[in-house]
N, C-alpha and C positions, 0 to 999 in steps of 0.2 A: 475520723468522723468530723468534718468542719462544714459550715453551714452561716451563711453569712444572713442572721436573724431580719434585720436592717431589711433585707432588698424583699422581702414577704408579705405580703400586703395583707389587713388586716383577718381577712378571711382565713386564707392559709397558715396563718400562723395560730389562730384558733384552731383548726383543725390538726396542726402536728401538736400543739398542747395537748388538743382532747385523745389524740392517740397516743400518745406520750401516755398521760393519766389512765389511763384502758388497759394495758399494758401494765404497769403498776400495782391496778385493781385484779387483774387476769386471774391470780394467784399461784399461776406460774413462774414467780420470781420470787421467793420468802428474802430474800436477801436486803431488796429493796423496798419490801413491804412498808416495814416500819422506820424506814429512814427519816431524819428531822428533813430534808430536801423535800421527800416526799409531800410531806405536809404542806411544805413552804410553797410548792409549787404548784398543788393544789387551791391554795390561798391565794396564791395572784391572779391565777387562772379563774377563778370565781370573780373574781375584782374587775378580770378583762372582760370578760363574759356581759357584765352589768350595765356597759358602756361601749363596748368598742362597736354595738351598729344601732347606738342612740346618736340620735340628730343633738346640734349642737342648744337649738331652741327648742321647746315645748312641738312644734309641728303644726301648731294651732295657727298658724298665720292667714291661709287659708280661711279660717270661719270670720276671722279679725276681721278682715277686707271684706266679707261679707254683709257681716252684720252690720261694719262704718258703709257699704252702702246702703242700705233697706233706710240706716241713718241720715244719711245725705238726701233721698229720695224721698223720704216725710217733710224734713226743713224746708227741701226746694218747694216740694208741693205748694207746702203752706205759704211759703213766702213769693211765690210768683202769683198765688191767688189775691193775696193782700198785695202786690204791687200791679195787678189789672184792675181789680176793683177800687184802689184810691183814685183810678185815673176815670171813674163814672164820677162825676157831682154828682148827676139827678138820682144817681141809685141808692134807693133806703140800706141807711146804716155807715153814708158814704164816709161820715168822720170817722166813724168807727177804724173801718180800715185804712186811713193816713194815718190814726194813733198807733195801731199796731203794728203799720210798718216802720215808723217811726223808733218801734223800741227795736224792732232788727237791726234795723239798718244802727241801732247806737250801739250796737254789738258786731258790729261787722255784716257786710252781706256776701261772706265769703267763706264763711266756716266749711265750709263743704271740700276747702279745697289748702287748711293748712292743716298743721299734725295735728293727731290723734291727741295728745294730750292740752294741746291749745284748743282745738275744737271741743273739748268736754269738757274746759272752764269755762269756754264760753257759753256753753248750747245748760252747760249747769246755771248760772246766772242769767240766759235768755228763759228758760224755762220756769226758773223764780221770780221773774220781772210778769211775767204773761200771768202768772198764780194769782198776784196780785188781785183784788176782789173787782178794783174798777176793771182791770183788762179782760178780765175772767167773764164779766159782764157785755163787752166788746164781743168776745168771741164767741158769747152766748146771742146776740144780738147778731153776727153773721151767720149764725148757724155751722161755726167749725170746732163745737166740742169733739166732737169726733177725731176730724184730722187734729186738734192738738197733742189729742192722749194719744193717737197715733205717732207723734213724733217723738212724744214724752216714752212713750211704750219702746220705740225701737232703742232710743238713747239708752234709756236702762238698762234693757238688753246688750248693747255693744257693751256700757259699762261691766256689766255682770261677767261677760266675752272674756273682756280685756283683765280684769283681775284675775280668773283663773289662769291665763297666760302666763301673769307676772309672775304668780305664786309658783309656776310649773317652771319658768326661765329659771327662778329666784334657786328653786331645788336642784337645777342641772348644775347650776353656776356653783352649788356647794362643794358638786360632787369631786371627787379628784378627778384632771384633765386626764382624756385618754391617750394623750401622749405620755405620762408620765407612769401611768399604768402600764399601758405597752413597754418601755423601759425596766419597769422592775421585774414583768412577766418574760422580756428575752433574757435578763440576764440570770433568771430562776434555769430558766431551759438551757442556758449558757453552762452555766454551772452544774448543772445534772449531766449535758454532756460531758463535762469535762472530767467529771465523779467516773461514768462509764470508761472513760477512755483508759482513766489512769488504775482501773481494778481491771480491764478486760484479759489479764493474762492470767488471775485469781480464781481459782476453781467456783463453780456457781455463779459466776459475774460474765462470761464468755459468751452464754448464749444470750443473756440482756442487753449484751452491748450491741452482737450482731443484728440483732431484733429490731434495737432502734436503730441502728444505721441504716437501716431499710426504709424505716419510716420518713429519714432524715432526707436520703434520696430520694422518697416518694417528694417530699415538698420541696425539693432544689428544682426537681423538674416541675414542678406548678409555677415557677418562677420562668421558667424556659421560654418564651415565646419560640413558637413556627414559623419558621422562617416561612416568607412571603416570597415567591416567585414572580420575576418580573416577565412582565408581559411582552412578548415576542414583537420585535420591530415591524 
């Protein structure tokens, strides 16, 4: 019964543990019931189970890029409305809108387009500058309280986004890798066959062994690629 664990891709290898353990459970085998292996094997298999078709990130990336746009698209808003209107003199409130683009622009007029963590010290400090009672007045004066807390609104939200991300990366990154899990789980399965092999001539071990070497061949051939016929000249 040899079986080379290594060439199994993660799927298949879950699936000859779970039959392995099944088997085990069956109570068709007292022998191996209550083995320490048993247990052992059990236990890693639980461990692989937990990770081995968990993504390496949270998944959340998707909503991230999301939400950093709805964020990008409030700032722009507001900021190409205050860079047309500073370029009216004759339009009431015209200073209004040079001061306010004035404190953009001493923030950068590009947040929209560096990283997520540079852009949310900046758009945090653009956001406490504009709070300000004069600017607040400014914005009250063009009539864009609205679009502010709109901008202020999606920010918070990306913010909000983005920490649970972290906290969810933070937890994957505790976990033990699943390569190293996969390692302790073939070599459980390694060692249980090699238990089998060396009792199978043992009264009450003979039909366990053959049972799993069934099994063992069923997952040598999931490994098999079909061969592919080549297309006639």
């Amino acid at each position: 019964m040899k079986i080379t664990l290594t060439k199994l891709n993660t799927k298949d290898l879950a699936t000859l543990a779970q039959r392995i353990i099944a088997n085990i459970d069956s109570g068709k085998y007292p022998v191996i019931a209550g083995h320490p292996l048993s247990a052992t094997l059990k236990s890693s298999y639980a461990e692989y189970d937990k990770v081995y078709t968990k993504q390496i990130y949270s998944g959340k990336g998707k909503d991230i890029a999301a939400a950093d746009g709805e964020r990008d698209l409030a700032y722009n808003n507001l900021k190409a409305f205050l860079n047309g209107y500073r370029k009216l003199s004759t339009a009431p409130n015209y200073q209004s809108s040079v001061d306010l683009y004035a404190v953009f622009k001493s923030f950068g007029l590009n947040l929209d387009r560096i990283s997520y963590s540079s852009q949310t010290a900046q758009m945090k400090k653009l956001i406490e500058k504009l709070e300000e009672s004069d600017n607040m007045q400014k914005i009250k004066d063009l009539s864009l309280n609205a679009a502010f807390a709109d901008m202020k609104t999606k920010h918070d939200d990306f913010e909000s986004l983005f920490a649970v991300q972290a906290e969810a990366n933070a937890d994957l990154r505790k976990m033990t890798s699943a390569s190293a899990i996969r390692r302790i789980l073939e070599q459980n399965i390694r060692s249980y066959i090699n238990l089998l092999t060396a009792m199978k001539d043992v009264p009450d071990w003979e039909l366990l062994y053959n049972d799993t070497n069934e099994l063992v061949k069923a997952a040598k051939k999931s490994d098999t690629k079909p061969k592919v016929e080549k297309p006639t000249p």
